[in-house]
mmCIF file of the N, C-alpha and C atoms, coordinates in Angstrom:
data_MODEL
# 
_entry.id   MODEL 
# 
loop_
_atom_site.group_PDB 
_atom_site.id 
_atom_site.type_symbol 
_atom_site.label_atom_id 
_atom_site.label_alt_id 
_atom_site.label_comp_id 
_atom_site.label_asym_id 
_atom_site.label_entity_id 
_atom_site.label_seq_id 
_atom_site.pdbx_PDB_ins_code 
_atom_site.Cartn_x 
_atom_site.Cartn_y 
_atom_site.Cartn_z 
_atom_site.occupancy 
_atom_site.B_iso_or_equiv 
_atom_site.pdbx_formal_charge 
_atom_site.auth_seq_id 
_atom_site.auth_comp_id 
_atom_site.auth_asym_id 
_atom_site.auth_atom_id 
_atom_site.pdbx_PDB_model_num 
ATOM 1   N N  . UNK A 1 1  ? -10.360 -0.039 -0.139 1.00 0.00 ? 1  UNK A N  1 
ATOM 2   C CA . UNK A 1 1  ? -11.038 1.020  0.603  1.00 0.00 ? 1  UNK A CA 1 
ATOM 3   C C  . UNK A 1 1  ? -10.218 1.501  1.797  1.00 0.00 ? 1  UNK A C  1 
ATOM 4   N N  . UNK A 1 2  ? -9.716  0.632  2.511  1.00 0.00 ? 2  UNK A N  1 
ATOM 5   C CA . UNK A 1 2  ? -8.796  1.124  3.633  1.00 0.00 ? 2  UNK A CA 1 
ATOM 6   C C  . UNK A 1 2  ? -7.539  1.836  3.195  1.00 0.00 ? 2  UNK A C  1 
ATOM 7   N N  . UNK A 1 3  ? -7.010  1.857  2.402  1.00 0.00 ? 3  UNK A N  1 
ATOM 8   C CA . UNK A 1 3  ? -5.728  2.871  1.935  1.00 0.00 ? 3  UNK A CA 1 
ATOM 9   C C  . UNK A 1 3  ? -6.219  4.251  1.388  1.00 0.00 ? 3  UNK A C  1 
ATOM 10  N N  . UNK A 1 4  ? -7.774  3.989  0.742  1.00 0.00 ? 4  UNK A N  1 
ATOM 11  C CA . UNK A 1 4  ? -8.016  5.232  0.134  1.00 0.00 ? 4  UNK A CA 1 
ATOM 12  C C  . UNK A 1 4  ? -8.703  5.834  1.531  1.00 0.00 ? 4  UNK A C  1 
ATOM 13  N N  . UNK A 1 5  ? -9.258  5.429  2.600  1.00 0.00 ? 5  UNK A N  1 
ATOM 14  C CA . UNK A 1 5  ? -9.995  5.925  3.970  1.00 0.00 ? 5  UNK A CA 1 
ATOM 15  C C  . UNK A 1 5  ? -9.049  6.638  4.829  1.00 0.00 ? 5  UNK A C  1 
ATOM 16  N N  . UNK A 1 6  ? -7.914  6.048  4.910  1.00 0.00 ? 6  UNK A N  1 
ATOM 17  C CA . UNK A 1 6  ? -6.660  6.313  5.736  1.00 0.00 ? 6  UNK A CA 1 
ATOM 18  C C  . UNK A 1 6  ? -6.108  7.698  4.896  1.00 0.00 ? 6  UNK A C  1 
ATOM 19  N N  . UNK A 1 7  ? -6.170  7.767  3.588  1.00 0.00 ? 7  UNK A N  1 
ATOM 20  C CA . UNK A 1 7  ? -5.349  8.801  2.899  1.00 0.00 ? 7  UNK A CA 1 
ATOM 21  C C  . UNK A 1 7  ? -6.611  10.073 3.228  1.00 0.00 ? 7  UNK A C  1 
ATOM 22  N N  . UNK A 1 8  ? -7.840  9.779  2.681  1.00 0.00 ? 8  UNK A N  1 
ATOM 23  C CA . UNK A 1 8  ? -8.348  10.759 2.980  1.00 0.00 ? 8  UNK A CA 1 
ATOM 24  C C  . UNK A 1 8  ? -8.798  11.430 4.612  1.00 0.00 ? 8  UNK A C  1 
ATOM 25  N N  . UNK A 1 9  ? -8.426  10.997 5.679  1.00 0.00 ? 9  UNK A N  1 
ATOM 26  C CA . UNK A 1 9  ? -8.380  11.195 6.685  1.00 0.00 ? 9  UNK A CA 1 
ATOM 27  C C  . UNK A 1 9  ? -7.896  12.013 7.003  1.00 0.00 ? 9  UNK A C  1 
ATOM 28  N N  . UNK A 1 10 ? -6.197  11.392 6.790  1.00 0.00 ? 10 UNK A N  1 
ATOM 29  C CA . UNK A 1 10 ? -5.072  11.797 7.191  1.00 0.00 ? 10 UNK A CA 1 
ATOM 30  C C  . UNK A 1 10 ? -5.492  13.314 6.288  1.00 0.00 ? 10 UNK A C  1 
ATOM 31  N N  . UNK A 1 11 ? -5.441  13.370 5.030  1.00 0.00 ? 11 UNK A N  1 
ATOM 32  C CA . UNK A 1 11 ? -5.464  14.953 3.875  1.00 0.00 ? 11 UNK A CA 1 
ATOM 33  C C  . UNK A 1 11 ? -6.710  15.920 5.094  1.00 0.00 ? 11 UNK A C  1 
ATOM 34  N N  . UNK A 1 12 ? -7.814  15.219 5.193  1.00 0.00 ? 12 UNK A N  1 
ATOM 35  C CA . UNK A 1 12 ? -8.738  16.016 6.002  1.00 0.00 ? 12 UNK A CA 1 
ATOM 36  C C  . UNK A 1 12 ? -8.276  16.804 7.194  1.00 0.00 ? 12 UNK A C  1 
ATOM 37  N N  . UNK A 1 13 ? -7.097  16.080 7.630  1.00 0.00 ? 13 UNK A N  1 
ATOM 38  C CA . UNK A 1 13 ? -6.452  16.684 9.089  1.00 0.00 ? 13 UNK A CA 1 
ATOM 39  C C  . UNK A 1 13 ? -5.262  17.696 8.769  1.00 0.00 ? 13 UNK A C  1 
ATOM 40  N N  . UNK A 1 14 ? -4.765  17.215 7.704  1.00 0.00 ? 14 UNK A N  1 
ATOM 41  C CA . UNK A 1 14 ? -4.070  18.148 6.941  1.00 0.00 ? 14 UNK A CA 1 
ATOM 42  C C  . UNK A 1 14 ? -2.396  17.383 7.072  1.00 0.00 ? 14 UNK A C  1 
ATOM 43  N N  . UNK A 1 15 ? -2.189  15.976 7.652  1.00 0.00 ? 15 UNK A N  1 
ATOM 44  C CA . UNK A 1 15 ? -1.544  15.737 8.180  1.00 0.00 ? 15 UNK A CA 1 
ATOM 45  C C  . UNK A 1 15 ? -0.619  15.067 7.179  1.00 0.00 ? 15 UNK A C  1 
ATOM 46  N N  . UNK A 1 16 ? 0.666   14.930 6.927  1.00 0.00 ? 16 UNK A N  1 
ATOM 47  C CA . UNK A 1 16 ? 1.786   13.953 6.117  1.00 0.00 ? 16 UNK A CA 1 
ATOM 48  C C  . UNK A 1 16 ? 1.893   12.753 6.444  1.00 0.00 ? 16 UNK A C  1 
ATOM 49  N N  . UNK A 1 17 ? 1.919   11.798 5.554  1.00 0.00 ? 17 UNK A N  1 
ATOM 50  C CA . UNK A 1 17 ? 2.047   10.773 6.290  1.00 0.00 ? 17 UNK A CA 1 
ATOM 51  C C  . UNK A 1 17 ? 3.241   10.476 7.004  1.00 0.00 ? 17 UNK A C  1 
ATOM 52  N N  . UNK A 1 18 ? 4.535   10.952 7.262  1.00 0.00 ? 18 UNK A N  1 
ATOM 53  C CA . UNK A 1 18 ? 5.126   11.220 8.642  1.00 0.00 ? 18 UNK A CA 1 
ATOM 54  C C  . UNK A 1 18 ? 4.568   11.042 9.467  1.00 0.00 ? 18 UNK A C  1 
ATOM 55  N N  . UNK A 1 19 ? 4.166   12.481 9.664  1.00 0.00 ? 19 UNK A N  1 
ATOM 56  C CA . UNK A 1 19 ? 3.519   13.241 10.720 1.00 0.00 ? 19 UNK A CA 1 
ATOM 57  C C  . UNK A 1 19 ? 2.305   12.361 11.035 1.00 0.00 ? 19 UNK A C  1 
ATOM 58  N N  . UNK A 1 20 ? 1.971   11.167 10.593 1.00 0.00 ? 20 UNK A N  1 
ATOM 59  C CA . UNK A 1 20 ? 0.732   10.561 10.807 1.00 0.00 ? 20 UNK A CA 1 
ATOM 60  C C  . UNK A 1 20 ? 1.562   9.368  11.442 1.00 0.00 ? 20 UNK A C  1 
ATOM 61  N N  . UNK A 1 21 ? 2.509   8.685  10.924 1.00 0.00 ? 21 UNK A N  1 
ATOM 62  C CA . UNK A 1 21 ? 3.536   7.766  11.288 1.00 0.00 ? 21 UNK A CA 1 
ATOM 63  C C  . UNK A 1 21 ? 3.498   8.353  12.484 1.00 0.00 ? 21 UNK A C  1 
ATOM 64  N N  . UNK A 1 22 ? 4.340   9.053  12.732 1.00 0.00 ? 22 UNK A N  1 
ATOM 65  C CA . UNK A 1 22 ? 4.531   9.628  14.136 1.00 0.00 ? 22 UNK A CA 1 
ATOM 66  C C  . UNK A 1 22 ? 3.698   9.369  15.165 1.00 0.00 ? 22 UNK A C  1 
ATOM 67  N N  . UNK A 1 23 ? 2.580   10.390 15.215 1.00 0.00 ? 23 UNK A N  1 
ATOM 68  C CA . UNK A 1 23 ? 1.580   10.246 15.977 1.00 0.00 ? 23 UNK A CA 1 
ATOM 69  C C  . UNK A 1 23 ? 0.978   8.839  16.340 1.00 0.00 ? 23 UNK A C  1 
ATOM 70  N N  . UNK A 1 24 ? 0.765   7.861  15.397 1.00 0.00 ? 24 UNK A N  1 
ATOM 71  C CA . UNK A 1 24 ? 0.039   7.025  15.264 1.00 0.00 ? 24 UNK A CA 1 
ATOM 72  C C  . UNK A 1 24 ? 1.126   5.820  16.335 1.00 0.00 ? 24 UNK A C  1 
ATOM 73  N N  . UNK A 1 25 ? 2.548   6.068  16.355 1.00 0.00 ? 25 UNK A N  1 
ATOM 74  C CA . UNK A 1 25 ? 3.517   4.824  16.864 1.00 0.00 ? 25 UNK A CA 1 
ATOM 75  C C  . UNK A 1 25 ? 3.556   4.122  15.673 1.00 0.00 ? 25 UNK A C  1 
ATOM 76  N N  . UNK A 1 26 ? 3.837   4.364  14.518 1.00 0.00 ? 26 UNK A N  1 
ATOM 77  C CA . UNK A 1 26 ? 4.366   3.347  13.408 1.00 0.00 ? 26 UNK A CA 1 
ATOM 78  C C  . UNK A 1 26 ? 5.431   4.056  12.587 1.00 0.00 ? 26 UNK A C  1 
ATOM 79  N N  . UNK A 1 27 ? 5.817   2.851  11.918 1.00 0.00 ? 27 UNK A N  1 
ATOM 80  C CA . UNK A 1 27 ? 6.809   3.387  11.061 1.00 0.00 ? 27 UNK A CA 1 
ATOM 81  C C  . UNK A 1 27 ? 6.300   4.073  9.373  1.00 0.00 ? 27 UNK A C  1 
ATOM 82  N N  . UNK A 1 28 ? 7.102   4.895  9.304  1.00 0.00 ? 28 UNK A N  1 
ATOM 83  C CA . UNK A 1 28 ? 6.474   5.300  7.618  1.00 0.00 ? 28 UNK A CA 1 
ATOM 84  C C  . UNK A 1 28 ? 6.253   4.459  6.825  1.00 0.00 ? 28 UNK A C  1 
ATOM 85  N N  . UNK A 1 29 ? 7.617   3.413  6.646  1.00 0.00 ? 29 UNK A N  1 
ATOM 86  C CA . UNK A 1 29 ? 7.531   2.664  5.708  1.00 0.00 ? 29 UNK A CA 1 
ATOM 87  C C  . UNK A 1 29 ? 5.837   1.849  5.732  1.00 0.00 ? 29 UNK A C  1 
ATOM 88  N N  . UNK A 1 30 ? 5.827   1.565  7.039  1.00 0.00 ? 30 UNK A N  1 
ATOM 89  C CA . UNK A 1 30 ? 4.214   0.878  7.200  1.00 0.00 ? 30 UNK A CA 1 
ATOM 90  C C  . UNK A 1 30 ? 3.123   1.759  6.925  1.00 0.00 ? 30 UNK A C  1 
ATOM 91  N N  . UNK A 1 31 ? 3.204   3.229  6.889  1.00 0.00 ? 31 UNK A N  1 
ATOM 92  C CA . UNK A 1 31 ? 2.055   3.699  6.666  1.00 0.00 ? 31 UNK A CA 1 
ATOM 93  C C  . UNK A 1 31 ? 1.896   3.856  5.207  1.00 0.00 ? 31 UNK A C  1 
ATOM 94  N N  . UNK A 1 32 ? 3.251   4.174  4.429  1.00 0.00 ? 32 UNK A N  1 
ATOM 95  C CA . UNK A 1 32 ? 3.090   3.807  2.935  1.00 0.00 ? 32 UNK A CA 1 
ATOM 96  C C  . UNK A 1 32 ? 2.622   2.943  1.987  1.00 0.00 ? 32 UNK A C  1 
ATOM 97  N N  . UNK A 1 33 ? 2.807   1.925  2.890  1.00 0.00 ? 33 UNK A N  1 
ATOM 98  C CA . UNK A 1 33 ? 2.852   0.146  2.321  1.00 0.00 ? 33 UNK A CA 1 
ATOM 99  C C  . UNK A 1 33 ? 0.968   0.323  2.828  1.00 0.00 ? 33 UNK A C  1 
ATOM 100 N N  . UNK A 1 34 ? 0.158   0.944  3.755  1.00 0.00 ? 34 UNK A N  1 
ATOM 101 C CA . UNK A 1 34 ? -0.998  0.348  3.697  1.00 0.00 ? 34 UNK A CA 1 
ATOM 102 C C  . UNK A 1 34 ? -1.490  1.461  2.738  1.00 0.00 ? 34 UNK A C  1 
ATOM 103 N N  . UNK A 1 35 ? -1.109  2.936  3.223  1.00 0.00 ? 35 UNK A N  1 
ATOM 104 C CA . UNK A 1 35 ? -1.661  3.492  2.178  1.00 0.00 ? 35 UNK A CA 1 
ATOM 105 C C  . UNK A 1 35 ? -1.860  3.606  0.354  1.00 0.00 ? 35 UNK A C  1 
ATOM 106 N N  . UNK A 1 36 ? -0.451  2.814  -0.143 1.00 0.00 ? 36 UNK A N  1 
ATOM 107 C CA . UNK A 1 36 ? -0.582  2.408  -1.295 1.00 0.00 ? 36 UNK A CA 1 
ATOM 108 C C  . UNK A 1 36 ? -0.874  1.113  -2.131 1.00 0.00 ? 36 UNK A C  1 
ATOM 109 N N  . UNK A 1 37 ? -1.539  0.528  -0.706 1.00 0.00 ? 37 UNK A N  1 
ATOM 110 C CA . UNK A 1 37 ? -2.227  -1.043 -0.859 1.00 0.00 ? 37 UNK A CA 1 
ATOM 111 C C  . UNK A 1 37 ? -1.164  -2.200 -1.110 1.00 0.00 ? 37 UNK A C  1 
ATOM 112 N N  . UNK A 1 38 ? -0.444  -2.006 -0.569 1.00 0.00 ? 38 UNK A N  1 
ATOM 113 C CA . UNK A 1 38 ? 0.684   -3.148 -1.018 1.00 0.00 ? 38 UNK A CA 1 
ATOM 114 C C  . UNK A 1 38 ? 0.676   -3.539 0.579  1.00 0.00 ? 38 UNK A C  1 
ATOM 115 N N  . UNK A 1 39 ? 0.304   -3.237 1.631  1.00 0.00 ? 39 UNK A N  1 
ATOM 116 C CA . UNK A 1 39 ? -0.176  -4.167 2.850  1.00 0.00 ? 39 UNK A CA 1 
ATOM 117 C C  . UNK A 1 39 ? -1.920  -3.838 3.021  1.00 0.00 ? 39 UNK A C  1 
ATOM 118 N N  . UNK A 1 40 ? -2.197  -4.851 2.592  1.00 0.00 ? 40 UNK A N  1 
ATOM 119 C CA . UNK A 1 40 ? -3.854  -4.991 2.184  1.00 0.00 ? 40 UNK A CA 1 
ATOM 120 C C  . UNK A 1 40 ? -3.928  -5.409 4.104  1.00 0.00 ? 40 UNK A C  1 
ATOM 121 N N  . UNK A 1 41 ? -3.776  -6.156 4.650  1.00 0.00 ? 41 UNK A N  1 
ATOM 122 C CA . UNK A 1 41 ? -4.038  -6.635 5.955  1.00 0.00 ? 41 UNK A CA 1 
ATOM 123 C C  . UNK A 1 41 ? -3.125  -6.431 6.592  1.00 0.00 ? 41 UNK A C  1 
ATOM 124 N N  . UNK A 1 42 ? -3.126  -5.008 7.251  1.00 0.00 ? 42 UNK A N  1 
ATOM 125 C CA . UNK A 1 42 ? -2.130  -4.468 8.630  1.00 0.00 ? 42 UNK A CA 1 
ATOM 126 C C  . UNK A 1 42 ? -2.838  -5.081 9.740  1.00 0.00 ? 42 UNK A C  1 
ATOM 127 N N  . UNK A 1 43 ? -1.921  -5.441 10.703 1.00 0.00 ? 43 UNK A N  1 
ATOM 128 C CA . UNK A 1 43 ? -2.762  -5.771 12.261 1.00 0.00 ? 43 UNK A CA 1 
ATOM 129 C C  . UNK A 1 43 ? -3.616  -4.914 12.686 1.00 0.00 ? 43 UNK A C  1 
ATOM 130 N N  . UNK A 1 44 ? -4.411  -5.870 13.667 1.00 0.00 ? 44 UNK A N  1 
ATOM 131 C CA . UNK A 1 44 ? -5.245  -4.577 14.258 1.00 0.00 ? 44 UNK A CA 1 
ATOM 132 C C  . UNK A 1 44 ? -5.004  -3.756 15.159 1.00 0.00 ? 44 UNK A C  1 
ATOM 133 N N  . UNK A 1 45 ? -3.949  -4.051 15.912 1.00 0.00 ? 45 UNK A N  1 
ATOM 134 C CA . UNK A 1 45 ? -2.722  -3.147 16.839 1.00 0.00 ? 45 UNK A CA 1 
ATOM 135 C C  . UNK A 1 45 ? -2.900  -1.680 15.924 1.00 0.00 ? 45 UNK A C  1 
ATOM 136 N N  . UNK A 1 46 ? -2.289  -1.965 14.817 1.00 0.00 ? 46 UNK A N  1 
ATOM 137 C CA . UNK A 1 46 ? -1.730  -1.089 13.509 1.00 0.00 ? 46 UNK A CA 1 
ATOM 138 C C  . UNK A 1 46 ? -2.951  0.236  13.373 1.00 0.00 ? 46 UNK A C  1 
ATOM 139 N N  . UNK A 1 47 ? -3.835  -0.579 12.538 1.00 0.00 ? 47 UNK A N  1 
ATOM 140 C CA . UNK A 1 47 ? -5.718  -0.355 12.542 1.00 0.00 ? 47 UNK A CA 1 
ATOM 141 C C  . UNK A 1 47 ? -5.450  0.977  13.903 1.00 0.00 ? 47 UNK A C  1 
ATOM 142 N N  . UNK A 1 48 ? -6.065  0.082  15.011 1.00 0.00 ? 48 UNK A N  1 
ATOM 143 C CA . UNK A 1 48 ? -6.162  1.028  16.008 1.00 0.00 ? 48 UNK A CA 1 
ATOM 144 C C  . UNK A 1 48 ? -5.077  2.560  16.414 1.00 0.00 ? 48 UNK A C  1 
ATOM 145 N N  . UNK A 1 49 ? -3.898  2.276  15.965 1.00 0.00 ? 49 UNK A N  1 
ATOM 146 C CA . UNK A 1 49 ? -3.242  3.131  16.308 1.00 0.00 ? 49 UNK A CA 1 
ATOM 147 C C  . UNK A 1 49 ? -3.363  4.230  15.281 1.00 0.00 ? 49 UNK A C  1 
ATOM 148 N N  . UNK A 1 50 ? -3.523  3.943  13.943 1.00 0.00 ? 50 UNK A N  1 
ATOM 149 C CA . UNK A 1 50 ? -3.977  4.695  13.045 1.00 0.00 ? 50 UNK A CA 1 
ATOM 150 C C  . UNK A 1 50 ? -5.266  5.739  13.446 1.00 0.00 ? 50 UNK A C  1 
ATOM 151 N N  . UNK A 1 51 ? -6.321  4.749  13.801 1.00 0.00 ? 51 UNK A N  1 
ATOM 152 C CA . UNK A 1 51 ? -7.493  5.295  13.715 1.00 0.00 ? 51 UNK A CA 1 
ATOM 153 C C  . UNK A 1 51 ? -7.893  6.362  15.264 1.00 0.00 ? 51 UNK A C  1 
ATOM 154 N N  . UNK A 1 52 ? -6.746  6.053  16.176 1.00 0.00 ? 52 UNK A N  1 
ATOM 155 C CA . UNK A 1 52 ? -6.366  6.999  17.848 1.00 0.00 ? 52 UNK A CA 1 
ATOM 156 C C  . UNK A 1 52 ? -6.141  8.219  16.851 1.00 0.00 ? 52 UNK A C  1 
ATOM 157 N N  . UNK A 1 53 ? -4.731  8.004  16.139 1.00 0.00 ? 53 UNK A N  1 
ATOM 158 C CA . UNK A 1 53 ? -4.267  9.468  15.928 1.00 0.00 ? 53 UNK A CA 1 
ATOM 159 C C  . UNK A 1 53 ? -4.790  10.179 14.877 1.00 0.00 ? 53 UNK A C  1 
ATOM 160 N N  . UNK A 1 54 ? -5.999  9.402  14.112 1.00 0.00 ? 54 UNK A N  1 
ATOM 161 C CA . UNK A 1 54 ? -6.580  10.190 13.159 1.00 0.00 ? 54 UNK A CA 1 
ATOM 162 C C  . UNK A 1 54 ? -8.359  10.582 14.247 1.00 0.00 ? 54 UNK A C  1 
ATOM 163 N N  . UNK A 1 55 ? -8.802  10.064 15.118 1.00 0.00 ? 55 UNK A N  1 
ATOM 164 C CA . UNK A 1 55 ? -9.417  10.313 16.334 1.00 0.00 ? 55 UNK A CA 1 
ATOM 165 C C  . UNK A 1 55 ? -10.821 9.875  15.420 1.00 0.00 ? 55 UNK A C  1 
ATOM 166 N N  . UNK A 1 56 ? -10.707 8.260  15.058 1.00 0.00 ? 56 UNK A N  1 
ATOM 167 C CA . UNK A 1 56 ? -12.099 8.362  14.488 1.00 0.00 ? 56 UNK A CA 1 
ATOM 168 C C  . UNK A 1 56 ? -11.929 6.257  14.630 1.00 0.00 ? 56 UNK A C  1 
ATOM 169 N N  . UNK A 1 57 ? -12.890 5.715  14.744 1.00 0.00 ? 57 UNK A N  1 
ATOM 170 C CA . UNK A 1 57 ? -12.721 4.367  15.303 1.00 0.00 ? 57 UNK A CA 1 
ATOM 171 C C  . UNK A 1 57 ? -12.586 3.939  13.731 1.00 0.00 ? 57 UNK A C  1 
ATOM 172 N N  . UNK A 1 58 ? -12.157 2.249  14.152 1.00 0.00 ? 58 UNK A N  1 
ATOM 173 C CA . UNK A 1 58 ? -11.204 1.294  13.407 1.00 0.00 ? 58 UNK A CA 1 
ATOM 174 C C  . UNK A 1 58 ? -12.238 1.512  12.063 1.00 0.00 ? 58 UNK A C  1 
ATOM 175 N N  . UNK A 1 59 ? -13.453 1.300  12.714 1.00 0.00 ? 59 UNK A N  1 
ATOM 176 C CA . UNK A 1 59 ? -14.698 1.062  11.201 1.00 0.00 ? 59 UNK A CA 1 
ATOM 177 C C  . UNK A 1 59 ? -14.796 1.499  10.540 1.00 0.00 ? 59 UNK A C  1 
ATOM 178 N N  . UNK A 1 60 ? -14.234 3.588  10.768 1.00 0.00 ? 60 UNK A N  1 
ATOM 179 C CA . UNK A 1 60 ? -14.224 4.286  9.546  1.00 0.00 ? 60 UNK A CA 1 
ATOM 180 C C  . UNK A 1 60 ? -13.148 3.994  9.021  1.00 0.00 ? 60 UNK A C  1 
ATOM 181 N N  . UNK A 1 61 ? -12.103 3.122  9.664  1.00 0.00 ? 61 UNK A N  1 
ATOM 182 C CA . UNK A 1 61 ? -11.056 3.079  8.121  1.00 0.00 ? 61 UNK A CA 1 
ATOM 183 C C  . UNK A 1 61 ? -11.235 1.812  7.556  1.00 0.00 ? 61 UNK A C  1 
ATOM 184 N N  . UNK A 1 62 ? -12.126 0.946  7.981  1.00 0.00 ? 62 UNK A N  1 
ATOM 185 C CA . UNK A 1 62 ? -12.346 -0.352 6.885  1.00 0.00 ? 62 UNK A CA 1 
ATOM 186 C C  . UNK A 1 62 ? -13.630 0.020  6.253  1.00 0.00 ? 62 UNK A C  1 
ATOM 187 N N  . UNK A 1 63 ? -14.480 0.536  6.243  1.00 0.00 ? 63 UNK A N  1 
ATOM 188 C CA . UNK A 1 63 ? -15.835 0.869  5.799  1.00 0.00 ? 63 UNK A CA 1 
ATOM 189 C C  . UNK A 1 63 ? -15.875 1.113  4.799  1.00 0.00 ? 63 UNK A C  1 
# 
């Protein structure tokens, strides 16, 4: 659920995952790896920084 929450977020904002890398303070490679479930458990550092630059708290992306 969290890779498919994060993807549809990010599409809702209209944003690349770059451009989401970016914003967020991570690296692509890390936003790939959660978005295509091959990092099932990112930190919650990670979590949070995701969920700042997509402007919606940690819960909607584990929910």
């Amino acid at each position: 659920m969290l890779s498919k929450n994060i993807k549809q977020l990010r599409k809702k904002y209209n944003l690349s995952q770059e451009q989401l890398a970016q914003k967020a303070g991570i690296t692509y490679s890390t936003l790939i790896k959660i978005e295509s479930g091959l990092n099932k458990n990112p930190t919650l550092d990670t979590l949070r920084k995701i969920a700042d630059a997509l402007k919606v708290g940690v819960d909607n992306l584990i929910k």
